[in-house]
PyMOL CGO cylinders between C-alpha atoms (Angstrom):
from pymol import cmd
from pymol.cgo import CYLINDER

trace = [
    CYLINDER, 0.00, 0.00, 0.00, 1.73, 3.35, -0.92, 0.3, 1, 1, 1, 1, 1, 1,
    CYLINDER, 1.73, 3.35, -0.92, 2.96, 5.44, 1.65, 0.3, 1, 1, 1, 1, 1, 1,
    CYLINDER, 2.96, 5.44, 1.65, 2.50, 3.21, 4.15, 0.3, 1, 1, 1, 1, 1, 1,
    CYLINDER, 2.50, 3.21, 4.15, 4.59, 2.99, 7.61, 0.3, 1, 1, 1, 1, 1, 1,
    CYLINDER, 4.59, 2.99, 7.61, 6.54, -0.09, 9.17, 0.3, 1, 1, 1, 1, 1, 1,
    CYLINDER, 6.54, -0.09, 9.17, 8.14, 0.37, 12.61, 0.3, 1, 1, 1, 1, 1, 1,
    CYLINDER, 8.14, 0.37, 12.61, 11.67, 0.36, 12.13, 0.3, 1, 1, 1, 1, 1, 1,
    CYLINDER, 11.67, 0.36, 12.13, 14.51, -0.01, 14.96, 0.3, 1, 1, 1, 1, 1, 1,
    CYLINDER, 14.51, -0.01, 14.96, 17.87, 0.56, 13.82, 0.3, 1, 1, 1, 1, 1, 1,
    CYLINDER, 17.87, 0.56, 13.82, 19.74, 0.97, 17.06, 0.3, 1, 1, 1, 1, 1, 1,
    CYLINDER, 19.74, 0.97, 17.06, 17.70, -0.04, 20.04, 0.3, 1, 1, 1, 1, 1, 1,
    CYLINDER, 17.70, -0.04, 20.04, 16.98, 2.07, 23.03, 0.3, 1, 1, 1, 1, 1, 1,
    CYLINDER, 16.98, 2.07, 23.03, 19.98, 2.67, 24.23, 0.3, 1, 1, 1, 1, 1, 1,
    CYLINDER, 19.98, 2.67, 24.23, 22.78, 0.86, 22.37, 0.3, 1, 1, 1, 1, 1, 1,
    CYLINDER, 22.78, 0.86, 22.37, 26.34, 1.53, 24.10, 0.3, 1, 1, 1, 1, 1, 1,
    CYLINDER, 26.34, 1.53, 24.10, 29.55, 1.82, 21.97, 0.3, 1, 1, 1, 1, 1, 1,
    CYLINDER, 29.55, 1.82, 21.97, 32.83, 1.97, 23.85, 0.3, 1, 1, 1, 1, 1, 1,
    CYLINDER, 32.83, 1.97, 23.85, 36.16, 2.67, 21.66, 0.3, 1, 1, 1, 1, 1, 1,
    CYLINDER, 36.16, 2.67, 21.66, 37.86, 3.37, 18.43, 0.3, 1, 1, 1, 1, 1, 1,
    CYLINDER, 37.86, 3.37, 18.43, 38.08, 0.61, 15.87, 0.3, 1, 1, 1, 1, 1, 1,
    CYLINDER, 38.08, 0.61, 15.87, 40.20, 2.18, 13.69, 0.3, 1, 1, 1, 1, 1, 1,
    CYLINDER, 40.20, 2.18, 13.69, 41.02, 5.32, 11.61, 0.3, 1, 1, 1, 1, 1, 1,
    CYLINDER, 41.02, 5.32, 11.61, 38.10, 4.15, 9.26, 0.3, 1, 1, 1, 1, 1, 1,
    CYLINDER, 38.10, 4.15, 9.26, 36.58, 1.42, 11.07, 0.3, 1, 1, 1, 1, 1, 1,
    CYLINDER, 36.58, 1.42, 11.07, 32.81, 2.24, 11.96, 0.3, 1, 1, 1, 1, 1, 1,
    CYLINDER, 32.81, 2.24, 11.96, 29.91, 0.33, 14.18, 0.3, 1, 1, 1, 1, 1, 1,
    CYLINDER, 29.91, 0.33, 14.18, 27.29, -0.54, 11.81, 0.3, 1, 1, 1, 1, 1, 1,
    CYLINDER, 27.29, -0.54, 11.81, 23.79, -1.80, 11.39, 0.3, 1, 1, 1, 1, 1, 1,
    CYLINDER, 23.79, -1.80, 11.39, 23.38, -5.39, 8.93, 0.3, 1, 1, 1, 1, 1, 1,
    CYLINDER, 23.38, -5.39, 8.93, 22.17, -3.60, 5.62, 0.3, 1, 1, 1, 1, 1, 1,
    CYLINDER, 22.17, -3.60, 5.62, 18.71, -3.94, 5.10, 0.3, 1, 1, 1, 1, 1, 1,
    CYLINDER, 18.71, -3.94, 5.10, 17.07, -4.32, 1.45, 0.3, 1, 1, 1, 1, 1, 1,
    CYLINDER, 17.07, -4.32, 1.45, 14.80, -1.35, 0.73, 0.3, 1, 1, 1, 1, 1, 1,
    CYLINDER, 14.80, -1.35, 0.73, 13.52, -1.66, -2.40, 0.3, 1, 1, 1, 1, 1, 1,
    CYLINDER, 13.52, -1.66, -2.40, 9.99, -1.44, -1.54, 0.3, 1, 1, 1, 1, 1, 1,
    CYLINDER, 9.99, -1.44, -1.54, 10.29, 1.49, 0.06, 0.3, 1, 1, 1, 1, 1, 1,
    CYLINDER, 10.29, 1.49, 0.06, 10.90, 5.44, -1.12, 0.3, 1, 1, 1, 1, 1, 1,
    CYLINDER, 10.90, 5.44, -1.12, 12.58, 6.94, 2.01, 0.3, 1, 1, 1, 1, 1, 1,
    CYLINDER, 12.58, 6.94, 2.01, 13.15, 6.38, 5.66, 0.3, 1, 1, 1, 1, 1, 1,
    CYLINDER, 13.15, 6.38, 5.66, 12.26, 9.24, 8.13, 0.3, 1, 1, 1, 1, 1, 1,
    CYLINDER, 12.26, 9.24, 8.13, 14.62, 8.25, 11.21, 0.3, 1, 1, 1, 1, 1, 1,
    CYLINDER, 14.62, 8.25, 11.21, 14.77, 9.68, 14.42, 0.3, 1, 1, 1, 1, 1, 1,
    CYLINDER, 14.77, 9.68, 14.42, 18.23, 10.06, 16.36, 0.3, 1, 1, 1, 1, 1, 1,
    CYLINDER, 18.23, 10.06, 16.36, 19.13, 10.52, 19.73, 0.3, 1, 1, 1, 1, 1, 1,
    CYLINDER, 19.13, 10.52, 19.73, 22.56, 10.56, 21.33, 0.3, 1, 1, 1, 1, 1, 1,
    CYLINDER, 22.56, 10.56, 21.33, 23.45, 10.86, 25.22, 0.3, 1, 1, 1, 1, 1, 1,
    CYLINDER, 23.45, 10.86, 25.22, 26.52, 12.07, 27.05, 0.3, 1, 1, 1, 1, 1, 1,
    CYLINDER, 26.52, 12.07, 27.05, 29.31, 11.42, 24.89, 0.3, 1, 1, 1, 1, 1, 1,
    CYLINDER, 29.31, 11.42, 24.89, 32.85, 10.18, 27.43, 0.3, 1, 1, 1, 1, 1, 1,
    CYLINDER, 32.85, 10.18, 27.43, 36.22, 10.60, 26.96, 0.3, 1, 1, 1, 1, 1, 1,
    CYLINDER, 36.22, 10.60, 26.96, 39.24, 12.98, 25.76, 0.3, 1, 1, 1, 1, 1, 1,
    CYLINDER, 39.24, 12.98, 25.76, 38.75, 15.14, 22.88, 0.3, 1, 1, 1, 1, 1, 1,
    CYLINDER, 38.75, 15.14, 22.88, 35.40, 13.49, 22.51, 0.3, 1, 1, 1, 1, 1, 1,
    CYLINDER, 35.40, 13.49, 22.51, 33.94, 13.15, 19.00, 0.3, 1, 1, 1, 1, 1, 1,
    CYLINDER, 33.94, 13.15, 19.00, 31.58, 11.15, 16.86, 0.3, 1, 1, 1, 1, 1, 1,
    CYLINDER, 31.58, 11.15, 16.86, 29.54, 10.78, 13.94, 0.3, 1, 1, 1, 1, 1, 1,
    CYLINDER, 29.54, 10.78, 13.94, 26.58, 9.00, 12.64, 0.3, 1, 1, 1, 1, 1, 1,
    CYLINDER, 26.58, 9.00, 12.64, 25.64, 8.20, 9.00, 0.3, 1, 1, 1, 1, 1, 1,
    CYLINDER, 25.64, 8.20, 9.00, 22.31, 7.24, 7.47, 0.3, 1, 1, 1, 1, 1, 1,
    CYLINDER, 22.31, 7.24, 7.47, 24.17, 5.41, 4.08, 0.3, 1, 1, 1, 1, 1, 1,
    CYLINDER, 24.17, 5.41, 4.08, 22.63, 3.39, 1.37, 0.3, 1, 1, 1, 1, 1, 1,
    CYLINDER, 22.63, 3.39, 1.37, 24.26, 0.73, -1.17, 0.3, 1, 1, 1, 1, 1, 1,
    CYLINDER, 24.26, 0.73, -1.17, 23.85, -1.26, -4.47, 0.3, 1, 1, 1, 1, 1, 1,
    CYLINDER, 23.85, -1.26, -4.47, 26.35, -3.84, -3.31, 0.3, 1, 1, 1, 1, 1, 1,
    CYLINDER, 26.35, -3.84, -3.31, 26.95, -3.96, 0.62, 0.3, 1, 1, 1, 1, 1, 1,
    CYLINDER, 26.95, -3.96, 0.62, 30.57, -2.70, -0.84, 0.3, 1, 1, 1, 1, 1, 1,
    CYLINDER, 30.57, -2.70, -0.84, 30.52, 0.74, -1.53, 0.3, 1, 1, 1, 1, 1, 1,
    CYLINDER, 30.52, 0.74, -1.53, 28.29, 2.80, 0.43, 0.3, 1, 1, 1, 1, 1, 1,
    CYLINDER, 28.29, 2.80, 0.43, 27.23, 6.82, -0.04, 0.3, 1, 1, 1, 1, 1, 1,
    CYLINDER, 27.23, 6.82, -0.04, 25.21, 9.04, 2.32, 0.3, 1, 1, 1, 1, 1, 1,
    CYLINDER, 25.21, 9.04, 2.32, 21.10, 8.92, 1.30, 0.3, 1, 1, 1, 1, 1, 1,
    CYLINDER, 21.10, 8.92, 1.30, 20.02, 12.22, -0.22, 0.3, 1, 1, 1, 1, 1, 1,
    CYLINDER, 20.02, 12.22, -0.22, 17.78, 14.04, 2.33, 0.3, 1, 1, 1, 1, 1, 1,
    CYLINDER, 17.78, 14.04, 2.33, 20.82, 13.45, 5.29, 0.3, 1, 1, 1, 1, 1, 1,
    CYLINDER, 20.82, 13.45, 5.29, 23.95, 14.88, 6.16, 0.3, 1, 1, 1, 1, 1, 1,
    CYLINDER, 23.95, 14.88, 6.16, 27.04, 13.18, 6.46, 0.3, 1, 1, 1, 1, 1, 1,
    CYLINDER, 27.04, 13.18, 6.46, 29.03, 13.14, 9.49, 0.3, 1, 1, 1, 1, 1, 1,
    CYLINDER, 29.03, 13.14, 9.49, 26.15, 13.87, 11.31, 0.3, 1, 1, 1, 1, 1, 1,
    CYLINDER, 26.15, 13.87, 11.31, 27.22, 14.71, 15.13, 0.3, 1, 1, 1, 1, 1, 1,
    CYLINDER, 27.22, 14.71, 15.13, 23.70, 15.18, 17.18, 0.3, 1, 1, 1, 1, 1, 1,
    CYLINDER, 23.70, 15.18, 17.18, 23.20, 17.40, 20.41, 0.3, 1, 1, 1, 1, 1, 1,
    CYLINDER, 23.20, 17.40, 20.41, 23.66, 15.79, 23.46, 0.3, 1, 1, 1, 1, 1, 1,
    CYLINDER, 23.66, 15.79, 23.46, 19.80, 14.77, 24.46, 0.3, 1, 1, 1, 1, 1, 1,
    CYLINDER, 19.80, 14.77, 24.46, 18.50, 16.45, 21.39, 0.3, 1, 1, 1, 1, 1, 1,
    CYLINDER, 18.50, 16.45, 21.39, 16.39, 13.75, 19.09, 0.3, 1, 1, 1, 1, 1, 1,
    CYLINDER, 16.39, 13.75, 19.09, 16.90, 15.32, 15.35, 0.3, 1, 1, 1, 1, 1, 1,
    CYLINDER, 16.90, 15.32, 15.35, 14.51, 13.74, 12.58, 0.3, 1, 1, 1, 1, 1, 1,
    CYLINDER, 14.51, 13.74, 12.58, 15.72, 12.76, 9.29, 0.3, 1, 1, 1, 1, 1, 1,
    CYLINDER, 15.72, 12.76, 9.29, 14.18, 12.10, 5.78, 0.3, 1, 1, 1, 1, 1, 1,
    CYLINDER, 14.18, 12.10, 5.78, 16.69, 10.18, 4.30, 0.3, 1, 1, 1, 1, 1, 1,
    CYLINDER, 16.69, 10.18, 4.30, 15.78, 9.06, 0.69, 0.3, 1, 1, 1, 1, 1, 1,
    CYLINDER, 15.78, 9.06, 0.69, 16.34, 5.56, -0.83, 0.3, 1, 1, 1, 1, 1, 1,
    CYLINDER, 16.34, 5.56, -0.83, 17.56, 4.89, -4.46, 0.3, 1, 1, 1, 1, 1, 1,
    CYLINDER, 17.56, 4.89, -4.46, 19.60, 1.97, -3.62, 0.3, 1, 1, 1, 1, 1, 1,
    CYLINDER, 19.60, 1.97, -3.62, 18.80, -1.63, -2.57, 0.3, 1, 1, 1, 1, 1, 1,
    CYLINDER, 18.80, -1.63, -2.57, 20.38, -1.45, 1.13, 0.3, 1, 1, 1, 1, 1, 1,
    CYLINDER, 20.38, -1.45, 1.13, 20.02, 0.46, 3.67, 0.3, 1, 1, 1, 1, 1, 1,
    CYLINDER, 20.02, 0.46, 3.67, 22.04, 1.22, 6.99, 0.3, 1, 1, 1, 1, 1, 1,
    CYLINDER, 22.04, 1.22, 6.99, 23.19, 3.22, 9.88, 0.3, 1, 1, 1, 1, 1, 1,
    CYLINDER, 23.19, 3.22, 9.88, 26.80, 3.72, 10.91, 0.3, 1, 1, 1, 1, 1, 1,
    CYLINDER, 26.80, 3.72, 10.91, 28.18, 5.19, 13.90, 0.3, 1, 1, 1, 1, 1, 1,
    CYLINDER, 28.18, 5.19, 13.90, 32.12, 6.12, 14.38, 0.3, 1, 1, 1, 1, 1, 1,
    CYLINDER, 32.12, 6.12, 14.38, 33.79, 7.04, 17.76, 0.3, 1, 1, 1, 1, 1, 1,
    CYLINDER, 33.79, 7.04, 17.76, 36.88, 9.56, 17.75, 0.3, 1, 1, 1, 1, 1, 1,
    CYLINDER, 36.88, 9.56, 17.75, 38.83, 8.43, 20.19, 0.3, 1, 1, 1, 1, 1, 1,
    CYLINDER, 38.83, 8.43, 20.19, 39.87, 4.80, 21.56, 0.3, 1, 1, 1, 1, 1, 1,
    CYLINDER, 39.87, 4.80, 21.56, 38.07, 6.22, 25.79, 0.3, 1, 1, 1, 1, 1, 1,
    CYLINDER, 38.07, 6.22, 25.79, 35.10, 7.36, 23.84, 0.3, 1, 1, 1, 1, 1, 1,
    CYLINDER, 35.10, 7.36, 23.84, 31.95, 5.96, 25.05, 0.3, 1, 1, 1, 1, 1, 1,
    CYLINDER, 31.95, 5.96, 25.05, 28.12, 6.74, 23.96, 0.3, 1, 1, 1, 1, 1, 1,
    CYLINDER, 28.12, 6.74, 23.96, 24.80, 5.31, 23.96, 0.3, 1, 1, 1, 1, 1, 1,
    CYLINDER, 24.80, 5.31, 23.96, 22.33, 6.33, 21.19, 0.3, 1, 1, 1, 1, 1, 1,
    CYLINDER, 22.33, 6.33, 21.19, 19.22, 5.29, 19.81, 0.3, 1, 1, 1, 1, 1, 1,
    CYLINDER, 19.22, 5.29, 19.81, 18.03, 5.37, 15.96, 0.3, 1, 1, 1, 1, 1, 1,
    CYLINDER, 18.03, 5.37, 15.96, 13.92, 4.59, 15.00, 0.3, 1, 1, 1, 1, 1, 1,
    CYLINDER, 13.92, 4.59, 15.00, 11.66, 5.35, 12.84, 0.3, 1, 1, 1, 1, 1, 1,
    CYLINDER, 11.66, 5.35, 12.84, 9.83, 4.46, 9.56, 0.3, 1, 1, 1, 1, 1, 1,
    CYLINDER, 9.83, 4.46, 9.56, 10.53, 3.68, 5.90, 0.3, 1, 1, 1, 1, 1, 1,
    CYLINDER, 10.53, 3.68, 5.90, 7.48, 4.83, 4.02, 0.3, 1, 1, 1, 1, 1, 1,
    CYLINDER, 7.48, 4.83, 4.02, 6.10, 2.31, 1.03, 0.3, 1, 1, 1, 1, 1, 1,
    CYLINDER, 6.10, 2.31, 1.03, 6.28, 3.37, -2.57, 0.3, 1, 1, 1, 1, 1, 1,
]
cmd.load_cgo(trace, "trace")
């Protein structure tokens, strides 16, 4: 049915990460396939982010291969959220799969977060 929502839970309430993987290294969702769908409006929240020179950044990022990902139109990359601020995004889907990534700065960083919401039907 078009424009029709399904629940969607991308990082349950509240996921920790703790540490650095690596200059490029990022936590990410399992890609999910999308092509029934036109967009995803996802809500993000973020608490207290821990540790020196704290940093981090979360990606909304879609993919024709699982291989080479891009940032979904509608988003911004590098995305680093307010510290108990929930920010809504639209992001829109051209490719098959669909994920969320989330890199920490620094090897002490720790954060929990949450990411929901609802990809909306053809």
């Amino acid at each position: 049915m078009a424009g029709q929502l399904t629940p969607l839970v991308l990082l349950p309430r509240y996921t920790t990460y703790a540490g650095k993987l690596g200059a490029n290294d990022v936590f990410s969702t399992i890609a999910m396939d999308v092509t029934e769908y036109a967009n995803a409006i996802v809500n993000i929240w973020r608490g207290k982010l821990v540790g020196t020179v704290a940093t981090m950044k979360f990606n909304l990022q879609e993919s024709s291969d699982q291989v080479n990902w891009t940032t979904c139109g509608g988003t911004t990359a590098d995305y680093a959220p307010n510290e108990n601020v929930e920010t809504q995004y639209n992001a829109v889907l051209t490719k098959r799969w669909f994920r969320i990534t989330v890199q920490l700065g620094n090897a002490d960083n720790t954060l929990s977060a949450t990411a929901y919401g609802n990809p909306v039907a053809l």
